[in-house]
N, C-alpha and C positions, 0 to 999 in steps of 0.2 A: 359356677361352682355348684355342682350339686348335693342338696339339702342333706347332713345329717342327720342321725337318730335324735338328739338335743332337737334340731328343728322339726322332726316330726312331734315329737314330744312336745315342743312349744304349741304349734297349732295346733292340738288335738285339745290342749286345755285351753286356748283362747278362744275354741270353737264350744265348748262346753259352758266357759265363760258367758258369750254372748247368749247361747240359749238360757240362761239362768236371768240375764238380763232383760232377754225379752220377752221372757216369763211373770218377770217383775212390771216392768212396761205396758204390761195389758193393763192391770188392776190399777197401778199408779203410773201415770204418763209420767217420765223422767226425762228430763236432757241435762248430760254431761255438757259443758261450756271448758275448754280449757283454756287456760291464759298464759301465753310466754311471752317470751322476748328475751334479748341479748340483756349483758348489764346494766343498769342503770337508764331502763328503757319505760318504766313506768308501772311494774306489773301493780305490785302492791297499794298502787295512788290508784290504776284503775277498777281494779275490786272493790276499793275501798267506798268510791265514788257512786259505782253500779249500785252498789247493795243500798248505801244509804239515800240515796236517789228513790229506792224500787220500795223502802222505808217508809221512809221521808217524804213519800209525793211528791219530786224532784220537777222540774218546767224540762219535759221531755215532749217540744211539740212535734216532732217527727217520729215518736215511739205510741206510732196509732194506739193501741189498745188503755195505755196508761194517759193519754191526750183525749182521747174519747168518755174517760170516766169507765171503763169497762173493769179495770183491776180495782176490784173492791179491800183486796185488802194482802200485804207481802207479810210473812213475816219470819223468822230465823227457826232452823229446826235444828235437832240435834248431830249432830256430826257423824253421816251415814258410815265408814269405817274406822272402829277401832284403832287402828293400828298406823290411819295417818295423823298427822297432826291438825288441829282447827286453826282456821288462818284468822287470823286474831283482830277479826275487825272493830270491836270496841277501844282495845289498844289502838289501832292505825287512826278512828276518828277522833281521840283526844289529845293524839299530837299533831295530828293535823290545824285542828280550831283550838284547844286550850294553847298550844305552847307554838304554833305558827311555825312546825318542822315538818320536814318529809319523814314519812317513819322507812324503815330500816329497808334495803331491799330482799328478797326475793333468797335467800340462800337453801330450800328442801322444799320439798313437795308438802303441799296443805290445803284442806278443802273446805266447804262449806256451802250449808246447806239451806235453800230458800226456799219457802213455798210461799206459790203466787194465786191466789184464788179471783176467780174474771170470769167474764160473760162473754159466750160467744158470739158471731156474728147473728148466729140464728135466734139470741136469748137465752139461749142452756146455759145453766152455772157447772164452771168446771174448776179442777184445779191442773196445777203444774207443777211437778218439782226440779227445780235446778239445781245441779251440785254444780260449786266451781271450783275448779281443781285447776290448780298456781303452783305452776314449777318451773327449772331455772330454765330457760332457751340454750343454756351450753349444755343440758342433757338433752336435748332435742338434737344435737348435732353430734350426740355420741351413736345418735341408732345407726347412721351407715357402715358402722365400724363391726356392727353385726355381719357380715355380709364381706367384709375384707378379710385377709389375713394380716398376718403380724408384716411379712415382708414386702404388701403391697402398704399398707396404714405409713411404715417406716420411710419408704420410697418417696411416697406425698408428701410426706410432713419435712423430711430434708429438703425435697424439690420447694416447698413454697419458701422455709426458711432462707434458701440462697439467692429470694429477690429480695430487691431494698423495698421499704424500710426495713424489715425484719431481717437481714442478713446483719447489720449492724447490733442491733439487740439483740442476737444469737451466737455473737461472736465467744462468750466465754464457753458456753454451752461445745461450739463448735471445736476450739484447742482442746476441750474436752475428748469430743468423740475423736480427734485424730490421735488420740494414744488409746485407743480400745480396736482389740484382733477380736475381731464378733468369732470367730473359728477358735481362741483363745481359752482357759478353762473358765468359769465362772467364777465371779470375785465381786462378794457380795460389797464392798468399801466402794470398787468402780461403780457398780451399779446405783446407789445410794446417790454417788456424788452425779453420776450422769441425769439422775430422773430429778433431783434437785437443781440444776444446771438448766434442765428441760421444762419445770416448773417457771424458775427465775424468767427463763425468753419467754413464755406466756401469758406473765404475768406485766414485764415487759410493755408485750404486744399489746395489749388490756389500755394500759395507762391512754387519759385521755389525749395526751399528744399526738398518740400514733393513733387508738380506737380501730385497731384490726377487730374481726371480730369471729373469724374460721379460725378458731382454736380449743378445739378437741386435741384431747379428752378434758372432759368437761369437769370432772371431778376433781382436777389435778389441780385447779382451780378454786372448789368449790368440795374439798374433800370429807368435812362434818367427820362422822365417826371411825371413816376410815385412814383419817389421817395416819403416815407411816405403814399402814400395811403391806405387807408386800405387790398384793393385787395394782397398788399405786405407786409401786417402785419399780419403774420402768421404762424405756425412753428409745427413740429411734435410735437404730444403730444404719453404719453405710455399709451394706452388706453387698458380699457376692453376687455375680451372675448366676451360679450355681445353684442347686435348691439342694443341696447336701447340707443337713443340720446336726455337725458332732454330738453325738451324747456328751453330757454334763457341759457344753461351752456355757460359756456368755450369749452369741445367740439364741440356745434354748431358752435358758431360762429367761430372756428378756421375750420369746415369743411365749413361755409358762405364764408367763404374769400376767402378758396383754390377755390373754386366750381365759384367764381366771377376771379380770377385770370384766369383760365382756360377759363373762357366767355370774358374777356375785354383782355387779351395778348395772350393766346396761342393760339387759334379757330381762330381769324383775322389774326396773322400770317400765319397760316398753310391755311386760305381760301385764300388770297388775295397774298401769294408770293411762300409758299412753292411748293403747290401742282397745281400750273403752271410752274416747271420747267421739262425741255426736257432731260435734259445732269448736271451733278453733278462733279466737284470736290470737293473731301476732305481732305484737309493740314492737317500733321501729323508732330508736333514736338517731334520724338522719342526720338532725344539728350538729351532733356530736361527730358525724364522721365528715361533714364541711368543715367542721372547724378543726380538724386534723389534715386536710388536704385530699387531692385525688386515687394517693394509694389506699388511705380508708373508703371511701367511695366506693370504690372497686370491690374490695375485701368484704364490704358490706353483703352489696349485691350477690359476691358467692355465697356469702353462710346465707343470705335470704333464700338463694336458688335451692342449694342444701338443706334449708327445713322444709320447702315444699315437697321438693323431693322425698322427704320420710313420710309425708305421709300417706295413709291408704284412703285414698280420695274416693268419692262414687257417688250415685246416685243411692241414700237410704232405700231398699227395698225388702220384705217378706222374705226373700230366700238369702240376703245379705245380714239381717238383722241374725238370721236363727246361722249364719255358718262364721262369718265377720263381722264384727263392727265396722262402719265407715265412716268416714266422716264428709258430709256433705255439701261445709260451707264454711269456707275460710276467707277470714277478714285479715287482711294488712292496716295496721297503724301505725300511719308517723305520728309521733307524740309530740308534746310541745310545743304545737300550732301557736300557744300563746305567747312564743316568743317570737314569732315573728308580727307583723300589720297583717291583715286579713287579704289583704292586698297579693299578698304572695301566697295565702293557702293554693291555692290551683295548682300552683308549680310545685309546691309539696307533695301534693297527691301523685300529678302528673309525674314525677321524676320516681317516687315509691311505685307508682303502676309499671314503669319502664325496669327498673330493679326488676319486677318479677313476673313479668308478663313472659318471657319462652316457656319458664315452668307451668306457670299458669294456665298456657293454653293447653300444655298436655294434661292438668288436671283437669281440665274441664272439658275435654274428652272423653274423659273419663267418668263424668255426669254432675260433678264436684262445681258448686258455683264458688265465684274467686270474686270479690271487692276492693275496695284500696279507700282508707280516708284521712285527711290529715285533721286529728283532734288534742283537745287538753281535758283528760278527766275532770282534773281542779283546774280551771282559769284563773292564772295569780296575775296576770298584767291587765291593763284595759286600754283603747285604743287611745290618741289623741294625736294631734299636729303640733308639730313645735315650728317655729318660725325662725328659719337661720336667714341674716337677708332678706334679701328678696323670696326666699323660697319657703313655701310650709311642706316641712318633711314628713311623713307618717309615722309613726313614734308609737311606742308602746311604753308606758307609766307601770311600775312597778316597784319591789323594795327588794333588793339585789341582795343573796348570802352576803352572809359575812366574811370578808376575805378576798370578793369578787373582785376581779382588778377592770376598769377601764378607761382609756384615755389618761393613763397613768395614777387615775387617780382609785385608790383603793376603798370598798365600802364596809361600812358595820352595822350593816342588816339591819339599821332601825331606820333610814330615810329614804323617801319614796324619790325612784329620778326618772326621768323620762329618756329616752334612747332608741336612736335611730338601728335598727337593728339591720340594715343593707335586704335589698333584693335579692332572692336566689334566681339564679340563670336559668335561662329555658329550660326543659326537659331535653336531653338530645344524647344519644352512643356518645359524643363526644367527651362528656362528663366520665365515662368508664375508660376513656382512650389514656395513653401516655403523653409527654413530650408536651410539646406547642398547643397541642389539637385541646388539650385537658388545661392548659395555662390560661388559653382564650375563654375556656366555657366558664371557667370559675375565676374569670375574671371580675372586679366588682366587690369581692369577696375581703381581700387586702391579704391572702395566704399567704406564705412563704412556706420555707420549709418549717416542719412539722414543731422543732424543738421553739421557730421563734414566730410559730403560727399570731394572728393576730384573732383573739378570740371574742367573736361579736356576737355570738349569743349568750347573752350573760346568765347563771341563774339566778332566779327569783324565788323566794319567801312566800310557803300556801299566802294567799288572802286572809284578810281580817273577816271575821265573820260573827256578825253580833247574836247570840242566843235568845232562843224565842222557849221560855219554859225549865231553862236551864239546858238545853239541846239545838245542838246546830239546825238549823230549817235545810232546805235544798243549799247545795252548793254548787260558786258557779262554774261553768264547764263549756266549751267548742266542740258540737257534733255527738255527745256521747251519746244522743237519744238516736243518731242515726247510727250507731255502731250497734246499739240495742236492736232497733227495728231491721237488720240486716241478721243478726243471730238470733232471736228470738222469736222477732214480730208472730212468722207466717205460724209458729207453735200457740198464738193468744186469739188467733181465728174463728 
């Protein structure tokens, strides 16, 4: 498809952007850090952890420059734009340690702003400033929709809904769309009930039983101020071979909407937050898509392949810096390492590196370094052996939500139990396959189908954390100091 005037118009101000940027960059070295992920993948626990860590003098012995004594001193700065919100890290740290909850997730774009003052390798005192800018990972899978039209987006999103699982939780959606003539006049009641209908399967798809996780548009989910607008009332139709689009149908205006959604929400995201970031993490809740079986697996793996894909990968350089931003180092995180024995982190990594290693390698062809780690911002379990028998089994001790079910028996999040949380299976294509081949690999596991999955990673309640001064000290964590020294490090040099 070639570039309209909108897309000229876009580059010319996101190339105008970056010279402004790297204008700013001489006098104050800056790096953008962004933070996503899918739902309920960690974003806000890992912020929260970073900062107060970077704070706090956190036990970061793999985060050379903070290990060495070199960071003399972090500390909070004012919120470089106006117009985003501050991500509200003093809120996150006191429901984390005073009241022992997760705080909320991730629903808009928020930043914040740190400055780190350190010593170089040669002894010169410098500083750094880090913005980190947290937004949801389902608008990170609305950028390819830039780049589609409404009759290709439509095509996809019917094609994936007619496999299972999600053909079954699309079925009202579906009786739906078989009474709409897209060639039909427009009729704003059909439309309402079809993007509602399209909503419901998404949301659906969401729930953790199933944990799909390729579903865009990501708003429609997550829609804040635009709830009910029209821009968001809008929904695949099964359209013609044809590329004839009646004046006033139903087809128009259902491609009016899409074509206004991608101009009022995904074009200003991706001008104004995405495509100014330096350095990228991206949280991966793999547990969640085990403990739904091997269609979420799979499902996983595409929207992971899908966010590499958006972005503009490279090697940082002088004539990149003054015409595009790029981004030149992206981290994969599986989170919740602490729910499983350490025993099985390897195969964590290993199966997340497999997830996204074809993308991968074309990013980094591209000049773009690509990492993979399996970590826990806050470590809420701790390791031990329980003795079934003759057998001592690896076991992870922790104090399970409230509500949590296991072994029939249900918890209320005040007593600590100890649990065998199972081995995850090799790393192997077989894990992504269907049928027999995918029954074998996650075997071990005790799946079934989805609705009557057997769920063996339980959640767990932040850690107790006792105050030193009326303030939490470091808290504990799995690898976050190596997630640091992977995005950071080489910039405290």
């Amino acid at each position: 498809m070639s570039p309209s005037w909108t897309d000229v118009v876009e580059e010319a101000r996101l190339s105008l952007q970056a010279i402004a940027d790297y204008s700013e960059n001489l006098f104050n070295p800056t790096l953008r850090l962004g933070v996503t992920g899918l739902s309920r993948a960690g974003k806000t626990v890992f912020i929260t952890a970073l900062i107060h860590g970077l704070l706090r003098g956190g036990r970061f012995p793999v985060f050379d420059a903070l290990a060495t004594g070199r960071i003399g001193r972090a500390s909070l700065a004012p919120q470089p734009d106006d117009a985003v919100p501050r991500f509200a890290y003093e809120d996150h740290v006191r429901t984390l340690v005073a009241e022992r909850r997760w705080p909320q997730s991730t629903v808009d774009v928020s930043e914040l702003r740190l400055i780190i003052e350190y010593q170089r390798l040669n002894g010169a005192d410098r500083t750094l400033t880090l913005d980190i800018v947290d937004y949801p990972g389902e608008w990170l899978l609305d950028l390819p929709l830039l780049w589609k039209s409404y009759e290709t987006w439509s095509a996809e999103s019917l094609r994936l809904s007619r496999q299972q699982p999600r053909a079954a939780l699309a079925a009202p959606w579906h009786a739906h769309l078989a009474t709409l003539r897209p060639e039909a006049a427009a009729d704003e009641q059909a439309t309402l009930t079809a993007a509602r209908l399209f909503t419901d399967y998404l949301r659906a798809c969401r729930d953790e039983r199933f944990a799909m996780s390729l579903l865009p548009p990501g708003r429609f989910l997550m829609p804040g101020s635009l709830a009910g607008s029209p821009a968001l009332t809008f929904a695949p139709l099964d359209l013609p071979g044809h590329a004839m689009v009646p004046d006033g149908s139903l087809w128009a205006m259902m491609r009016r909407r899409y074509e206004a959604y991608k101009s009022a929400v995904v074009r200003p995201f991706f001008r104004d937050h995405f495509a100014r970031i330096d350095r990228q993490i991206v949280l991966v809740d793999a547990l969640a898509a085990f403990n739904a079986g091997p269609e979420a697996l799979r499902d996983l793996q595409a929207a992971l392949i899908g966010i590499l894909d958006c972005f503009r990968t490279g090697r940082g350089t002088l004539l990149s810096a003054l015409l595009r931003p790029r981004i030149d180092r992206i981290l994969f995180a599986a989170t919740k390492a602490d729910h499983l024995h350490h025993s099985s982190h390897d195969r964590l990594e290993a199966i997340l590196r497999l997830m996204v290693e074809r993308a991968a390698t074309r990013a980094e062809f591209a000049g773009a370094t690509i990492d993979v780690v399996a970590l826990a911002a806050i470590r809420a379990t701790r390791q031990a052996n329980v003795q079934r028998g003759r057998e001592q089994l690896p076991s992870i001790v922790g104090t399970p939500m409230e509500g949590e079910i296991a072994g029939g028996e249900r918890f209320d999040g005040r007593s600590e139990v100890a649990t065998f949380p199972g081995d995850l299976p090799q790393a192997s294509e077989a894990l992504f396959t269907t049928g027999d081949a995918a029954a074998q690999a996650f075997q071990g596991l005790s799946h079934g189908a989805a609705e009557h999955a057997d769920y063996r990673f339980l959640r767990f309640r932040p850690p107790p954390v006792a105050l030193e001064d009326g303030e939490a000290p470091s808290l504990p964590h799995i690898r976050l100091d190596r997630a640091l020294q992977f995005l950071i490090g080489d910039r405290l040099q």
